[in-house]
MOPAC internal coordinates of N, CA, C and O (Angstrom, degrees):
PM7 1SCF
backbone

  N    0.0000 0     0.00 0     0.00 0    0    0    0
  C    1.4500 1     0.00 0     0.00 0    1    0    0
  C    1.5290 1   110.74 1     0.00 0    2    1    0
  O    1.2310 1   115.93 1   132.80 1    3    2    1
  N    1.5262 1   125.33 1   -47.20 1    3    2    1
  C    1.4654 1   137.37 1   174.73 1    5    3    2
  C    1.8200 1    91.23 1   -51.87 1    6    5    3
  O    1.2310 1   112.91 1   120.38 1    7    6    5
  N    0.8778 1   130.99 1   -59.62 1    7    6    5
  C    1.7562 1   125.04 1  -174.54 1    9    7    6
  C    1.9822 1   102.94 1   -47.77 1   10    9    7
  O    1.2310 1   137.42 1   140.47 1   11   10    9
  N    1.2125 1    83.85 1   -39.53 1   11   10    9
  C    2.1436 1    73.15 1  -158.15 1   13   11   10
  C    2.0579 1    86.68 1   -82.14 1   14   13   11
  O    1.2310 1   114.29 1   155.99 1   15   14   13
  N    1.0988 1   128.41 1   -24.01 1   15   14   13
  C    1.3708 1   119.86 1   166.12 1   17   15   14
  C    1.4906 1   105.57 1   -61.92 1   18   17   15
  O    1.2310 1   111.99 1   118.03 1   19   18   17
  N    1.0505 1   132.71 1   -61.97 1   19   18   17
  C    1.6545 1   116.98 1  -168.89 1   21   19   18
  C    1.3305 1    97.87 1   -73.02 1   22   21   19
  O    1.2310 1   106.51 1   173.71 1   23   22   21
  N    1.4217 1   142.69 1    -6.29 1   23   22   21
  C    1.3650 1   118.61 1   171.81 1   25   23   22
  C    1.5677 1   105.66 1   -73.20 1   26   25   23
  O    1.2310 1   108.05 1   161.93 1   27   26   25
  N    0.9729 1   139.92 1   -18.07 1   27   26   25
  C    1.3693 1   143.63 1  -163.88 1   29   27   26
  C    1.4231 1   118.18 1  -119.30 1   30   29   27
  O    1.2310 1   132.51 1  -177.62 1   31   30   29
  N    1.1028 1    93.45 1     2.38 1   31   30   29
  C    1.5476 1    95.22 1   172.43 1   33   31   30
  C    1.7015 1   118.11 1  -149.22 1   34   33   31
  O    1.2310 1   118.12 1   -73.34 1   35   34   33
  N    1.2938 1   121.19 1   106.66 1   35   34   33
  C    1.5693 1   121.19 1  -170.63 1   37   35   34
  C    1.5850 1   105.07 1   -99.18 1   38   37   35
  O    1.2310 1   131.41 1   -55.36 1   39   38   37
  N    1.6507 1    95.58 1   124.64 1   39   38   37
  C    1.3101 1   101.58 1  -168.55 1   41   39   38
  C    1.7094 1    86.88 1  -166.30 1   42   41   39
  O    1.2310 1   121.16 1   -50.08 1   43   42   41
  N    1.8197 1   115.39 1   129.92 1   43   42   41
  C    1.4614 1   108.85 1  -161.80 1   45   43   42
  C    1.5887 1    98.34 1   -86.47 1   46   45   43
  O    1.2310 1   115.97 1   178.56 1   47   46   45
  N    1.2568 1   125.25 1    -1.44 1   47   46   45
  C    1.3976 1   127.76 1  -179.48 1   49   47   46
  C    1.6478 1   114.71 1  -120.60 1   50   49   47
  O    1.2310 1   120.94 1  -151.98 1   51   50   49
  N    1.1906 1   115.81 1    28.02 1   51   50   49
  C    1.2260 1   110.77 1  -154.97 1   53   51   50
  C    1.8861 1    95.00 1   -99.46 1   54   53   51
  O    1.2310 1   118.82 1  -161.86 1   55   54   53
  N    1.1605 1   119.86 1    18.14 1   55   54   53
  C    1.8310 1   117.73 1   142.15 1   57   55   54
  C    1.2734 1   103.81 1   -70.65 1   58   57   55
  O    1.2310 1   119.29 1   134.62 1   59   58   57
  N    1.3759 1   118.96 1   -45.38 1   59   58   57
  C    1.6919 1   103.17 1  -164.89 1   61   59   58
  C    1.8368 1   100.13 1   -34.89 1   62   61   59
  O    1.2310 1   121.06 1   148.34 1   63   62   61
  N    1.3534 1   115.58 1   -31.66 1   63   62   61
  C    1.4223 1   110.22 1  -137.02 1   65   63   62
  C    1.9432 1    83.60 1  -109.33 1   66   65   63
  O    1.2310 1   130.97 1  -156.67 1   67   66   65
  N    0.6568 1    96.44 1    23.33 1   67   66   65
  C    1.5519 1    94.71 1  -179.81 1   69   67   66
  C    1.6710 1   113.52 1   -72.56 1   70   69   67
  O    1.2310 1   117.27 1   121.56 1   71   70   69
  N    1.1713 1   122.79 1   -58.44 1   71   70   69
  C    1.5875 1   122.62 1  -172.98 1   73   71   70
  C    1.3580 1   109.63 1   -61.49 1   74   73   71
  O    1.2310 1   122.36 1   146.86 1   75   74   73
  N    1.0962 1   113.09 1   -33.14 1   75   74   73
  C    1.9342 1   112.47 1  -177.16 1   77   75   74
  C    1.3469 1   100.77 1   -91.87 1   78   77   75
  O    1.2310 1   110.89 1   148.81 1   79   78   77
  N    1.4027 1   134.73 1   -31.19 1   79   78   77
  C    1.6292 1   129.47 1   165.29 1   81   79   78
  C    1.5182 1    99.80 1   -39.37 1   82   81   79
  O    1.2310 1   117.70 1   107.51 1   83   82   81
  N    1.3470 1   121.98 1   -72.49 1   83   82   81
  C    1.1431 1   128.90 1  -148.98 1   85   83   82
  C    1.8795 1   115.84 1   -70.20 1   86   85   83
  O    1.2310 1   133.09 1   145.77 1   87   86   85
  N    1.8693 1    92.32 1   -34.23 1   87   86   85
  C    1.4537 1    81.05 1   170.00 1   89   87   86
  C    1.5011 1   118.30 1   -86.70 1   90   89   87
  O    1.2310 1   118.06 1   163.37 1   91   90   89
  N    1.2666 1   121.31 1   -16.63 1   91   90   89
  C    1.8150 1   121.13 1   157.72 1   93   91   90
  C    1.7336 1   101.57 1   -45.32 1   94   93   91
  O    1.2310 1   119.60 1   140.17 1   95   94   93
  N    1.1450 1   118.36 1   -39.83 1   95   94   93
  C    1.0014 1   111.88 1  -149.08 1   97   95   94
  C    2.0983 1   106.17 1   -86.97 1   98   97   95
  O    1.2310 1   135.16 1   162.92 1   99   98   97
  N    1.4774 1    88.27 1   -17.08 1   99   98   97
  C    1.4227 1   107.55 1   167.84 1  101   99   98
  C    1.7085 1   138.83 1   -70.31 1  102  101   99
  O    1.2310 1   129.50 1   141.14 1  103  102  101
  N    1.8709 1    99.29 1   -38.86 1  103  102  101
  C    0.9156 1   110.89 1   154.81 1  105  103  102
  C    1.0321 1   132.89 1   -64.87 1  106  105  103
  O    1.2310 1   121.51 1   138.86 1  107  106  105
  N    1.6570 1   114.72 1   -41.14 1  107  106  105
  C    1.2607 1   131.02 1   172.78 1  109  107  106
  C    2.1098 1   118.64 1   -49.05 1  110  109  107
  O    1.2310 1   137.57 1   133.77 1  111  110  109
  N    1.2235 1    83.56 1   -46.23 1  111  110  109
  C    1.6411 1    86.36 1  -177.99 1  113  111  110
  C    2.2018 1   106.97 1   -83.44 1  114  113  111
  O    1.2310 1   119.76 1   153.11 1  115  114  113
  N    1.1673 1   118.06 1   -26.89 1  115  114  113
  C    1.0649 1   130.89 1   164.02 1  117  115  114
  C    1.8513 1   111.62 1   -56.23 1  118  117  115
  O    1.2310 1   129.34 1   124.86 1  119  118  117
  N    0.8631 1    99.61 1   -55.14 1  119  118  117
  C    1.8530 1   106.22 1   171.69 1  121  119  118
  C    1.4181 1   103.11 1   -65.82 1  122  121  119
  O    1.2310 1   108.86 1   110.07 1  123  122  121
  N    1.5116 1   138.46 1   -69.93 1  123  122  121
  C    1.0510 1   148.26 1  -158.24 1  125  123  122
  C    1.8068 1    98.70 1   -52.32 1  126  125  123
  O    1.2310 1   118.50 1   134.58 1  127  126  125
  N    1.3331 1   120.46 1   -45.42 1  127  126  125
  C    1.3138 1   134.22 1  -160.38 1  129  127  126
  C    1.7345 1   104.19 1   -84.76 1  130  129  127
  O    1.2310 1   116.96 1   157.26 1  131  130  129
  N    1.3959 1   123.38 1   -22.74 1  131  130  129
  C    1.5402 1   137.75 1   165.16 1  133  131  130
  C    1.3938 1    91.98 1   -87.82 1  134  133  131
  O    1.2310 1    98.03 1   118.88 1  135  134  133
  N    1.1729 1   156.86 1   -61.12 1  135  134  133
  C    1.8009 1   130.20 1  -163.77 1  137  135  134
  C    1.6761 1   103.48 1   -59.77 1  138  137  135
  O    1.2310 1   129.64 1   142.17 1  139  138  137
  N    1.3631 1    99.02 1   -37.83 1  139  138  137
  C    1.8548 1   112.94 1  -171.95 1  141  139  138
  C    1.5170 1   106.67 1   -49.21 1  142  141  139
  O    1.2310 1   125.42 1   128.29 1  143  142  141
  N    1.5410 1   107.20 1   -51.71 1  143  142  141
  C    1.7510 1   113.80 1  -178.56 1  145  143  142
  C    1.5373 1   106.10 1   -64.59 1  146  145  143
  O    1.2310 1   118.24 1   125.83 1  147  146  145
  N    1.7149 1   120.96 1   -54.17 1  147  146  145
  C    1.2345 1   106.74 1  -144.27 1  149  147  146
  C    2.0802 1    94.19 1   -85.98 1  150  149  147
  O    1.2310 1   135.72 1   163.38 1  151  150  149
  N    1.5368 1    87.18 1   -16.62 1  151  150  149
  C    2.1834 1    79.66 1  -179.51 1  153  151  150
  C    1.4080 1   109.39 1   -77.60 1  154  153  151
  O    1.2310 1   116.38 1   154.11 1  155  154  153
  N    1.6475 1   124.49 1   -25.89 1  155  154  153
  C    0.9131 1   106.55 1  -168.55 1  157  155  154
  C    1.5715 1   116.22 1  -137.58 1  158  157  155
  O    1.2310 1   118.45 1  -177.59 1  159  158  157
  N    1.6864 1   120.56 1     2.41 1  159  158  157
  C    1.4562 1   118.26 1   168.49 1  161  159  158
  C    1.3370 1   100.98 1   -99.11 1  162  161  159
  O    1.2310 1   114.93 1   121.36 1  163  162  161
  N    1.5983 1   127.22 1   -58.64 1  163  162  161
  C    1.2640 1   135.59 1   172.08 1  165  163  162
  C    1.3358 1   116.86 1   -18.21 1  166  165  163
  O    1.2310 1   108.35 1   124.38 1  167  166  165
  N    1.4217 1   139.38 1   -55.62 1  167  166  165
  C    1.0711 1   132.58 1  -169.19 1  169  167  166
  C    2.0534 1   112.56 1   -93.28 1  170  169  167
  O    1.2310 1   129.47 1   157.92 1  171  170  169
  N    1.3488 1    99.34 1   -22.08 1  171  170  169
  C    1.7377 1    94.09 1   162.14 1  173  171  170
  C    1.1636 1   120.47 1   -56.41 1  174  173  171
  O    1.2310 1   109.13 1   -32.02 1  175  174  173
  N    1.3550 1   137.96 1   147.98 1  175  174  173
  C    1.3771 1   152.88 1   159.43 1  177  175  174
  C    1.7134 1   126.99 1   -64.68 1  178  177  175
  O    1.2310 1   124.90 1   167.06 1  179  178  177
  N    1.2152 1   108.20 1   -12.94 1  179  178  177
  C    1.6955 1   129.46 1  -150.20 1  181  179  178
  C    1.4411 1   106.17 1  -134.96 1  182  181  179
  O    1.2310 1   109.67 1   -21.01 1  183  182  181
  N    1.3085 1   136.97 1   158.99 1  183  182  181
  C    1.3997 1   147.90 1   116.90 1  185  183  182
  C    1.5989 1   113.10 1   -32.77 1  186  185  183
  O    1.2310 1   122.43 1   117.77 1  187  186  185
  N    1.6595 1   112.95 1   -62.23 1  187  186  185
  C    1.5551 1   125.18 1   179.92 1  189  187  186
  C    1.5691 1   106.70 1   -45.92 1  190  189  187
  O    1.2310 1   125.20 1   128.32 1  191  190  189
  N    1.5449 1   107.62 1   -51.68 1  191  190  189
  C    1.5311 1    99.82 1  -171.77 1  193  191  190
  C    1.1801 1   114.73 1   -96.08 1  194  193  191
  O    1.2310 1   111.69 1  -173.51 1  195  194  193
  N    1.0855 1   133.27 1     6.49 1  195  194  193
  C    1.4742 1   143.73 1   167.19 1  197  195  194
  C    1.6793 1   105.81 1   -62.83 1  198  197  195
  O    1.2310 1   125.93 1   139.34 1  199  198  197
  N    1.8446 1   106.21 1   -40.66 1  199  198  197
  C    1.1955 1    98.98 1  -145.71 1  201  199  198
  C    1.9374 1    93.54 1  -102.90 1  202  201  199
  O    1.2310 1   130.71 1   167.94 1  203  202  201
  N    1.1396 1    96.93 1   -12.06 1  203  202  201
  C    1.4873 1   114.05 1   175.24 1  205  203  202
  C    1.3077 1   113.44 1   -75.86 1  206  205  203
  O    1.2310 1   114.46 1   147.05 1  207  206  205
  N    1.4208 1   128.10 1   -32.95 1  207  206  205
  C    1.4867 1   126.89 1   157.20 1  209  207  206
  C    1.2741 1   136.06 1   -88.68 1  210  209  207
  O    1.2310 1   128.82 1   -81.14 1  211  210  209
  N    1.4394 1   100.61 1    98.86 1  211  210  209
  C    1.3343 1   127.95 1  -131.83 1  213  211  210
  C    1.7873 1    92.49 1   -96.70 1  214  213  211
  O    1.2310 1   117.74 1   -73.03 1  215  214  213
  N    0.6028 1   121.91 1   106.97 1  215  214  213
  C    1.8218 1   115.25 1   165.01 1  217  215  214
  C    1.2656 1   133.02 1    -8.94 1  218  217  215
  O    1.2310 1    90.00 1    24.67 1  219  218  217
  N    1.3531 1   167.16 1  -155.33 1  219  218  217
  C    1.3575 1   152.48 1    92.06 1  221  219  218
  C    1.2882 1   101.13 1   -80.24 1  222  221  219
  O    1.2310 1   123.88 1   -36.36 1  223  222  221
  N    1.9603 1   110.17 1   143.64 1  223  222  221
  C    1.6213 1   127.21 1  -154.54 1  225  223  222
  C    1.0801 1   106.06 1    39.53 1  226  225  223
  O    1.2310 1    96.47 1  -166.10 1  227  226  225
  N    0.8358 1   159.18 1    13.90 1  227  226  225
  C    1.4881 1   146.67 1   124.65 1  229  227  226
  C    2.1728 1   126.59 1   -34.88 1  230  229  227
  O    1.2310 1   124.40 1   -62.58 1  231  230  229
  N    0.9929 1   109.17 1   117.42 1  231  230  229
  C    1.4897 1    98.22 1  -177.87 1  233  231  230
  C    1.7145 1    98.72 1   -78.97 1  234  233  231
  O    1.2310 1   128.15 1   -32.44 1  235  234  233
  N    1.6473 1   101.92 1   147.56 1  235  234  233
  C    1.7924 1    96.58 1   163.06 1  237  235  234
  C    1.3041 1   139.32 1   -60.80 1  238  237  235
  O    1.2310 1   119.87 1   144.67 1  239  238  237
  N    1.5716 1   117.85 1   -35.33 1  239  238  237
  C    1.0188 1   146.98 1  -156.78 1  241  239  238
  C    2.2183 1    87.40 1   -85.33 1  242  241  239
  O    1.2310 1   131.05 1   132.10 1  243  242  241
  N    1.3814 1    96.28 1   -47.90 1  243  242  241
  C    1.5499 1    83.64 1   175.78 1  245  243  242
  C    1.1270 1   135.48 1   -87.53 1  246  245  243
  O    1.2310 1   119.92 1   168.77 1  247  246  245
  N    1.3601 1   117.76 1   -11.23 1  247  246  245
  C    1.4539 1   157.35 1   158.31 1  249  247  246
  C    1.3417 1    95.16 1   -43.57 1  250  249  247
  O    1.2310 1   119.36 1   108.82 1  251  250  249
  N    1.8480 1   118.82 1   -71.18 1  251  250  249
  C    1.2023 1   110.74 1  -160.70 1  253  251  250
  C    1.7918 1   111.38 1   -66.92 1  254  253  251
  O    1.2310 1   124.28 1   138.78 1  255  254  253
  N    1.7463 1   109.39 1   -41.22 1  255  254  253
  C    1.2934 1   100.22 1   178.23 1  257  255  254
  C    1.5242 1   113.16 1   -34.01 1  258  257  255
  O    1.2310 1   118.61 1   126.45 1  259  258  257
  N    1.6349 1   120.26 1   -53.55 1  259  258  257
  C    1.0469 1   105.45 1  -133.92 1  261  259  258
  C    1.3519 1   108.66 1   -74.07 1  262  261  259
  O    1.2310 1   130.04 1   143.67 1  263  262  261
  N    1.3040 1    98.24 1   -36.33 1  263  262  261
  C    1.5121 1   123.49 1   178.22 1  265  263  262
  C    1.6314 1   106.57 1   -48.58 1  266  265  263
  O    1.2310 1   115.85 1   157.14 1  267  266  265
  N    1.5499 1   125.48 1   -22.86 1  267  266  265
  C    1.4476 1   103.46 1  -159.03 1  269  267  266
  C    1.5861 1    85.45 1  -123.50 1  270  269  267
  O    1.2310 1   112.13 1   146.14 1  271  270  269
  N    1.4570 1   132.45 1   -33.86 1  271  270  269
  C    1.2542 1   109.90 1   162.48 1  273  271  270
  C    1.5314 1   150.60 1  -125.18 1  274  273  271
  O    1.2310 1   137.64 1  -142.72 1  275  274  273
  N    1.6144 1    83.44 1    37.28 1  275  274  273
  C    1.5303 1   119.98 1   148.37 1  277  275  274
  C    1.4464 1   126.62 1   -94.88 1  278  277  275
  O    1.2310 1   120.96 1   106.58 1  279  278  277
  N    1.4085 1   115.78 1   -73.42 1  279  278  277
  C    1.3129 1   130.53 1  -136.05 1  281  279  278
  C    2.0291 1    96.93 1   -88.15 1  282  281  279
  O    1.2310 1   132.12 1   139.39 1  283  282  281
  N    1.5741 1    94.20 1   -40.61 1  283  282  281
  C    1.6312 1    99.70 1   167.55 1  285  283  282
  C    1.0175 1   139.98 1   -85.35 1  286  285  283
  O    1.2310 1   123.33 1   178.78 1  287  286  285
  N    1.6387 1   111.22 1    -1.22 1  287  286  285
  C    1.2640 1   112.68 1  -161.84 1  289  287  286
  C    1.7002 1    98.18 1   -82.77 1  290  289  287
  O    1.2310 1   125.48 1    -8.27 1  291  290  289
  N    1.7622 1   107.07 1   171.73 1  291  290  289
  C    1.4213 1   112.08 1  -159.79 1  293  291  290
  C    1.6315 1   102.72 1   -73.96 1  294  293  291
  O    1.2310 1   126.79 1   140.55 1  295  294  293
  N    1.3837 1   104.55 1   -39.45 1  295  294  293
  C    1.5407 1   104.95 1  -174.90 1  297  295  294
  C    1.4126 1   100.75 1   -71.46 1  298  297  295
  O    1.2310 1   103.46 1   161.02 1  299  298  297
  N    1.6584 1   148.03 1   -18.98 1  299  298  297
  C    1.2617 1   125.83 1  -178.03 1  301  299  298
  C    1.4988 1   100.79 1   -69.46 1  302  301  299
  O    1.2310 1   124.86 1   135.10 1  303  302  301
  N    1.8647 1   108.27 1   -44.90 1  303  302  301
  C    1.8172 1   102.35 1  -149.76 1  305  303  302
  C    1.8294 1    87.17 1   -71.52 1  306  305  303
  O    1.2310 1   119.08 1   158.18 1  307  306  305
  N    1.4311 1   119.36 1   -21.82 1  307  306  305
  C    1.8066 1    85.85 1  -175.52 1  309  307  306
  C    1.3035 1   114.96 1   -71.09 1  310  309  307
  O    1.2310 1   120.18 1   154.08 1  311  310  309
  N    1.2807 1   117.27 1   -25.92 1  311  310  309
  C    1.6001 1   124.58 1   174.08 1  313  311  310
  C    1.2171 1   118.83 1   -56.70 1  314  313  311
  O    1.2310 1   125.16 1   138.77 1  315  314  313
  N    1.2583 1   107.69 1   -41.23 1  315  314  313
  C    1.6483 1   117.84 1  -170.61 1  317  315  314
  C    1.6037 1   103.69 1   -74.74 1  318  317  315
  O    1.2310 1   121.04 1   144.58 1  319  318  317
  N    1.5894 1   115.62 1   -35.42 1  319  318  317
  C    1.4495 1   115.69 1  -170.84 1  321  319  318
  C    1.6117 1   105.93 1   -74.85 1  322  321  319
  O    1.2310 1   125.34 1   134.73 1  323  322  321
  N    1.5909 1   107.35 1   -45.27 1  323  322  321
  C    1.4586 1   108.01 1  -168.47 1  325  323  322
  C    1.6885 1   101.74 1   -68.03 1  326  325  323
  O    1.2310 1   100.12 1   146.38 1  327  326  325
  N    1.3252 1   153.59 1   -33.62 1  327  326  325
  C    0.9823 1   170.79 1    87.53 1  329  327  326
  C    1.9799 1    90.81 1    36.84 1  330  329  327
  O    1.2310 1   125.62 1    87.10 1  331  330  329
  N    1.0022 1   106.80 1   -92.90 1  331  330  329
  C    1.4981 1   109.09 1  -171.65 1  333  331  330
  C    1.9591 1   120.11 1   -44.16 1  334  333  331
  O    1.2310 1   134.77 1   156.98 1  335  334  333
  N    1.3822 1    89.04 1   -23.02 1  335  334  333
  C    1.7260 1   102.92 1  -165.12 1  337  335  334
  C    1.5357 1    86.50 1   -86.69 1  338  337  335
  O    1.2310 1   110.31 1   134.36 1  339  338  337
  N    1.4472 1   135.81 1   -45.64 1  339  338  337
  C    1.2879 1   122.78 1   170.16 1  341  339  338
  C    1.4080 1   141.13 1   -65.01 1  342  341  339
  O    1.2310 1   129.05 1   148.90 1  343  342  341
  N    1.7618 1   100.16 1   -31.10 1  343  342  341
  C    1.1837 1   104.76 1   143.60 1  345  343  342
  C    1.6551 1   135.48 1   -31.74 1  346  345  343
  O    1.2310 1   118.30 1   113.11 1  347  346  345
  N    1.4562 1   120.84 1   -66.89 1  347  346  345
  C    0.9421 1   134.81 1  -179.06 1  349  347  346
  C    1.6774 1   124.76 1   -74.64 1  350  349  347
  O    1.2310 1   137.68 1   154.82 1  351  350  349
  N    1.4262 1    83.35 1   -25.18 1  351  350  349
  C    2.1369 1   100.92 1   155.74 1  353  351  350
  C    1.5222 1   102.15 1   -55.75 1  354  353  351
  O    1.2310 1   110.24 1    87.19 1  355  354  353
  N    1.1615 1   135.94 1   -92.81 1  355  354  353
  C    1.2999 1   154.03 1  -109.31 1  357  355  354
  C    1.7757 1    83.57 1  -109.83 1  358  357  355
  O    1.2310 1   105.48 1   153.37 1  359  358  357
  N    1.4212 1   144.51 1   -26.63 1  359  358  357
  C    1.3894 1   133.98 1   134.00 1  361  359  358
  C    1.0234 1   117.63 1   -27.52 1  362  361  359
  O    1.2310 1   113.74 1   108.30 1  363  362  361
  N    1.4873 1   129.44 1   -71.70 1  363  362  361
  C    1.6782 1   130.15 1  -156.98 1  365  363  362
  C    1.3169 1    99.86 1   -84.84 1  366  365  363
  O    1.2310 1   111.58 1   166.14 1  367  366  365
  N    1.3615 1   133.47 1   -13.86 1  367  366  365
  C    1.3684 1   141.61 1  -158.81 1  369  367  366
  C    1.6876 1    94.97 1   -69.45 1  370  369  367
  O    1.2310 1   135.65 1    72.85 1  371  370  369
  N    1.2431 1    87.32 1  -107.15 1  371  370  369
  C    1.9937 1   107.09 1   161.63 1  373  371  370
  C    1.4005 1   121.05 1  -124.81 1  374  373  371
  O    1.2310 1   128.58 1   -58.36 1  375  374  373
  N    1.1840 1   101.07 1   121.64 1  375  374  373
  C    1.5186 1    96.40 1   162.10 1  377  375  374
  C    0.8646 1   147.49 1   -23.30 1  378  377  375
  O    1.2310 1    86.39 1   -28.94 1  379  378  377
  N    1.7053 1   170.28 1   151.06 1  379  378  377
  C    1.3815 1   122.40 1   115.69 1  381  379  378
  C    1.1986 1   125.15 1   -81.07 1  382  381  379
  O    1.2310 1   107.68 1   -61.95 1  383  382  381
  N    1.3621 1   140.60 1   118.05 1  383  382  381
  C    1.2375 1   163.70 1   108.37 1  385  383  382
  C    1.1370 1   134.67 1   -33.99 1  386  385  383
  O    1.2310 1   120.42 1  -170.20 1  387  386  385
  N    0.9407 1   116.80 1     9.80 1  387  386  385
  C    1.7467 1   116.93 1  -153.63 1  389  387  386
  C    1.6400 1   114.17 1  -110.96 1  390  389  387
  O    1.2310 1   127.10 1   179.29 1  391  390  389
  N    1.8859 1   103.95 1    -0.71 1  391  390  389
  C    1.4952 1    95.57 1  -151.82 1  393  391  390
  C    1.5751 1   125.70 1    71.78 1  394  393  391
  O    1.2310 1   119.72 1     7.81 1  395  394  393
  N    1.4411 1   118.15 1  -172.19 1  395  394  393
  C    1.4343 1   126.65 1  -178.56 1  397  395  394
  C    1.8389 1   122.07 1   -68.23 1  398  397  395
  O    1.2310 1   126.86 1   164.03 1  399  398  397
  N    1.6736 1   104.41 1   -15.97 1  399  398  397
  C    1.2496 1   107.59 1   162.24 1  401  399  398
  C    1.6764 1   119.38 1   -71.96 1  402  401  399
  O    1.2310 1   137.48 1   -32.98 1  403  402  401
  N    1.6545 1    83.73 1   147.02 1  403  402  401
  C    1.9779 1    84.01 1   178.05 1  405  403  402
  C    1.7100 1   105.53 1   -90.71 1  406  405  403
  O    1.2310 1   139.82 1   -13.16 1  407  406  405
  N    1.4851 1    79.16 1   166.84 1  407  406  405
  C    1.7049 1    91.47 1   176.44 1  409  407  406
  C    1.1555 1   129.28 1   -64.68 1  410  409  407
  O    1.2310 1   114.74 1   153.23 1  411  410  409
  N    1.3307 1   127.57 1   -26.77 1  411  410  409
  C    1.9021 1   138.23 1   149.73 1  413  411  410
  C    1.3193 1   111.10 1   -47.55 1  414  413  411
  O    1.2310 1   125.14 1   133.59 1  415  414  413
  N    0.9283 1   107.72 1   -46.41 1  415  414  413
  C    1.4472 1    97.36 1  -175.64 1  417  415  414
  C    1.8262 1   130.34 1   -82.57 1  418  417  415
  O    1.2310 1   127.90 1   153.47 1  419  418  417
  N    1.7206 1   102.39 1   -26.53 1  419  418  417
  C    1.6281 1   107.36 1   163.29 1  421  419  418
  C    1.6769 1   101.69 1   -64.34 1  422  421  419
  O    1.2310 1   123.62 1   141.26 1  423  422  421
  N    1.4180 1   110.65 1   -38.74 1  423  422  421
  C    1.4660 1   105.29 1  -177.50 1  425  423  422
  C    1.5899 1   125.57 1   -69.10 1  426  425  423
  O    1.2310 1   124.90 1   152.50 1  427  426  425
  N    1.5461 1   108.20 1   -27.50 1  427  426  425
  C    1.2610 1   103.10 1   163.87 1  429  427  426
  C    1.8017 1   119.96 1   -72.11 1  430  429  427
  O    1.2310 1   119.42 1   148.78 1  431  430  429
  N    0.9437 1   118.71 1   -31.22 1  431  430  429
  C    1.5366 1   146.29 1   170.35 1  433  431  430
  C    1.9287 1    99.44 1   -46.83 1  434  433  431
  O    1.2310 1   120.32 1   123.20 1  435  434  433
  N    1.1506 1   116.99 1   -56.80 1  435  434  433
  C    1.1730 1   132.66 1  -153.39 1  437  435  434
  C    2.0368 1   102.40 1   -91.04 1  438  437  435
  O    1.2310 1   124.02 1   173.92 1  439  438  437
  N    1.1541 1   109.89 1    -6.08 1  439  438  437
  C    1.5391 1   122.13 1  -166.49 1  441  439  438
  C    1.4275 1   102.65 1   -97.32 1  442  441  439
  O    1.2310 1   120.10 1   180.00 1  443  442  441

């Protein structure tokens, strides 16, 4: 991936910038790959139609990998479920409201 970045970009120092390229470039594909599941496996009913709703620019052939040994596999959906159940924990729990202050500390404030 560092090769097809310096092809596209000329810059005589542009390793300096290499470790944070790559993890931008991590998040970036990490986010891109969570809208992909929840817009377009999440709402199928099936394996079949999961793998049939194919993205736009998306290839099929990579589409289907991802879909069958990513997005289905057993260790993603327990991750993905336990993941969602905490979500919705730590929602009803407390908010944050508070702005950039933490909650120890309004509470020490408040004692």
């Amino acid at each position: 991936m560092w090769e097809a970045v310096k092809e596209c970009f000329h810059n005589p120092n542009i390793d300096l910038y290499r470790e944070e390229t790559l993890e931008n470039m991590c998040t970036l594909w990490t986010a891109w790959r969570s809208v992909l599941n929840v817009n377009f496996v999440k709402p199928c009913n099936s394996l079949g139609e999961a793998i049939e709703n194919v993205p736009k620019g998306v290839v099929a052939e990579d589409w289907e990998w991802l879909v069958t040994k990513k997005f289905m596999t057993a260790e993603f959906q327990k991750i993905s479920e336990q993941n969602s159940k905490n979500r919705l924990a730590s929602d009803m729990e407390m908010p944050h409201r508070t702005g950039s202050m933490p909650h120890r500390e309004i509470i020490y404030e408040n004692v």
